[in-house]
C-alpha positions as CSV (number, residue, x, y, z in Angstrom):
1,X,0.0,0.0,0.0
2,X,1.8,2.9,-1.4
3,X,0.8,6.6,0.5
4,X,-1.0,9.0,-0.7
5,X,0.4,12.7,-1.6
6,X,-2.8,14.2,-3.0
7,X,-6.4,13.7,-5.1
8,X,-5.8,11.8,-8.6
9,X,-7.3,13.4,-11.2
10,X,-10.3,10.9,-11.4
11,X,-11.5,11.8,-8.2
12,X,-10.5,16.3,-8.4
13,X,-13.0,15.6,-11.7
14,X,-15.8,13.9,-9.3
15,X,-15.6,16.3,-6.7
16,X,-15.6,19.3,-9.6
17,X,-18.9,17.2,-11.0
18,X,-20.5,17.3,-7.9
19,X,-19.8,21.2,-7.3
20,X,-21.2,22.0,-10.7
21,X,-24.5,19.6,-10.0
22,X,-25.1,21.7,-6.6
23,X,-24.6,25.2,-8.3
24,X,-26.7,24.5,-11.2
25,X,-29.3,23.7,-8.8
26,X,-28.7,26.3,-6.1
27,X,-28.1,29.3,-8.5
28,X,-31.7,29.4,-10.5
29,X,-33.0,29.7,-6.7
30,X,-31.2,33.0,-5.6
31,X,-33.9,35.6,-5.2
32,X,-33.2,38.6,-7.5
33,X,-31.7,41.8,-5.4
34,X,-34.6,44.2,-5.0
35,X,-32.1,47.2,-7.0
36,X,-32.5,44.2,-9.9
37,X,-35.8,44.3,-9.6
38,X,-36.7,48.1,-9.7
39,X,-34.8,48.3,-12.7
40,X,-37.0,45.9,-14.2
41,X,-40.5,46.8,-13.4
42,X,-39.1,50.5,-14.5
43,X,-37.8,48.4,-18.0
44,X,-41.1,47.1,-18.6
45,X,-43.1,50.5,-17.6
46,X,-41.6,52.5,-20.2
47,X,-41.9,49.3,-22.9
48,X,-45.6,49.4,-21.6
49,X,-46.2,53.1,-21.9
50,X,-45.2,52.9,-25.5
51,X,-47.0,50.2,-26.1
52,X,-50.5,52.0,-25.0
53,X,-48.9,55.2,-27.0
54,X,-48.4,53.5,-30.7
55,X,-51.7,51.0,-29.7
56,X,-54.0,54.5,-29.8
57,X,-51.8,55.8,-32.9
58,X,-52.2,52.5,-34.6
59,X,-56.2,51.7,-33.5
60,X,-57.3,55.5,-34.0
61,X,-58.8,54.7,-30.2
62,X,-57.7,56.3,-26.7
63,X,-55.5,54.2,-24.6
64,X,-54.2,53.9,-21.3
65,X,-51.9,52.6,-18.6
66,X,-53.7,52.4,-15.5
67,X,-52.7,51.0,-12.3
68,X,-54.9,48.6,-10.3
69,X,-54.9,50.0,-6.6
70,X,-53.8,52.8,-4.5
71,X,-50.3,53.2,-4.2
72,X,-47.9,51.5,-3.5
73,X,-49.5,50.2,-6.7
74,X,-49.5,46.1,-7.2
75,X,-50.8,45.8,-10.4
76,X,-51.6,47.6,-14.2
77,X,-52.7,47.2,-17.3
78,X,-52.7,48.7,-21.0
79,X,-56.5,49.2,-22.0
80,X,-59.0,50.4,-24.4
81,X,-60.0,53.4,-22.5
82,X,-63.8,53.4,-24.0
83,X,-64.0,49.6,-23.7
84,X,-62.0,48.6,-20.3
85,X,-60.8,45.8,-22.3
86,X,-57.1,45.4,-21.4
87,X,-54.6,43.9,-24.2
88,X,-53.4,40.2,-24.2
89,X,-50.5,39.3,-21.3
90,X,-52.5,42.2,-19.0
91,X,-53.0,43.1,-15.9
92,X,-48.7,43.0,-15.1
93,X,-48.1,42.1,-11.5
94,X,-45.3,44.0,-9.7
95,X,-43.0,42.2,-7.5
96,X,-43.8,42.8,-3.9
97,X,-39.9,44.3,-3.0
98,X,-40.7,46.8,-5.3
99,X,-42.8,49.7,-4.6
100,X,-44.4,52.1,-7.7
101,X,-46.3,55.3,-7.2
102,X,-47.1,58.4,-8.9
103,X,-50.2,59.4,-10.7
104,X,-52.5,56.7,-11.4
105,X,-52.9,56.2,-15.0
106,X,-51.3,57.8,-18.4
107,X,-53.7,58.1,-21.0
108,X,-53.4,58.8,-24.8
109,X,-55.2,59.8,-27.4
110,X,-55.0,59.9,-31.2
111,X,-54.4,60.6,-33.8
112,X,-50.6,61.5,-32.6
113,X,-50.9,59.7,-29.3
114,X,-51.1,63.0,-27.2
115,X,-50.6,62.2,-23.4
116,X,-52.8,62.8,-20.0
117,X,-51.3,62.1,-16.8
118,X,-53.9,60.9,-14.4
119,X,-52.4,62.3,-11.6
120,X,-49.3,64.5,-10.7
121,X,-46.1,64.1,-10.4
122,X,-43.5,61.0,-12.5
123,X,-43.6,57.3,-12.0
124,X,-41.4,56.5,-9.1
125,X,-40.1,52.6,-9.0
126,X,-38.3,52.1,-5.8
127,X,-36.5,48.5,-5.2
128,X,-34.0,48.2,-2.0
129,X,-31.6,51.7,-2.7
130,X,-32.6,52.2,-6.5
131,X,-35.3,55.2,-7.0
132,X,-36.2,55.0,-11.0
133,X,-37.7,58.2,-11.9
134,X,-40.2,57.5,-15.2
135,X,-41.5,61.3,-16.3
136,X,-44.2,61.1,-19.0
137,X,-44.1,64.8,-20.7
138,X,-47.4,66.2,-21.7
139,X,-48.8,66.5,-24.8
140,X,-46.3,64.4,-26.2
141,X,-45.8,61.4,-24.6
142,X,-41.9,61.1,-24.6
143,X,-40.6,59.2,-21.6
144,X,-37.4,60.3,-19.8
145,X,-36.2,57.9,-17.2
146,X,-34.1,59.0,-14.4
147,X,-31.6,57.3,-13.6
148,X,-30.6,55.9,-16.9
């Protein structure tokens, strides 16, 4: 019986399996960092906000984005404003380590997609220490998100 000086090479490639296995596993299971998150939800606002913008353009109908409950909202949805009915993949739920408020609805109207803010003030997405500041400009609907 000869004495060992180390790990052969079979057995550093088991033990580097085995880590790889556990990480795989482990790693799709890290919750997201809330700062992650904010930027998201703010991502997917702006998307949102131009889709209700080119959806009233393109339809020839008035559109909005309207949030589902006091702030700190939960919930939207892009909808016909004469109908209620909202688009396909709507109402968007937002992540409960995010907070959103600001005024509770933008709202657009053709034939250029002109803007009402229901409400004062910009969107404000806060996740952990990230504030996103989403300002919808009346009459003409261009967004400008603070930070970047």
């Amino acid at each position: 019986m000869r004495a060992s000086a180390g790990l052969s090479l079979v057995e550093a490639l088991s033990v580097l399996a085995l880590l790889v296995v556990l990480l795989a596993v482990a790693v799709p299971h890290l919750p997201p960092s809330p700062e992650l998150s904010a930027r998201a939800v703010a991502r997917q606002l702006v998307a949102d906000l131009y889709l209700s913008q080119r959806l009233s353009i393109a339809r020839g109908e008035d559109y909005e984005l309207a949030f589902a409950t006091p702030p700190p909202y939960q919930a939207y949805t892009v909808r016909n404003a004469r109908t209620q009915v909202p688009e396909p993949d709507f109402p968007k739920q937002v992540p409960s380590e995010v907070q959103v408020t600001g005024p509770s609805g933008v709202y657009y109207t053709p034939p250029e997609g002109m803007v009402r803010l229901l409400g004062v003030g910009p969107i404000t997405v806060r996740g952990g220490t990230q504030t996103v500041l989403i300002e919808v400009l009346e009459p003409s609907g261009y967004v400008r998100v603070t930070p970047p």
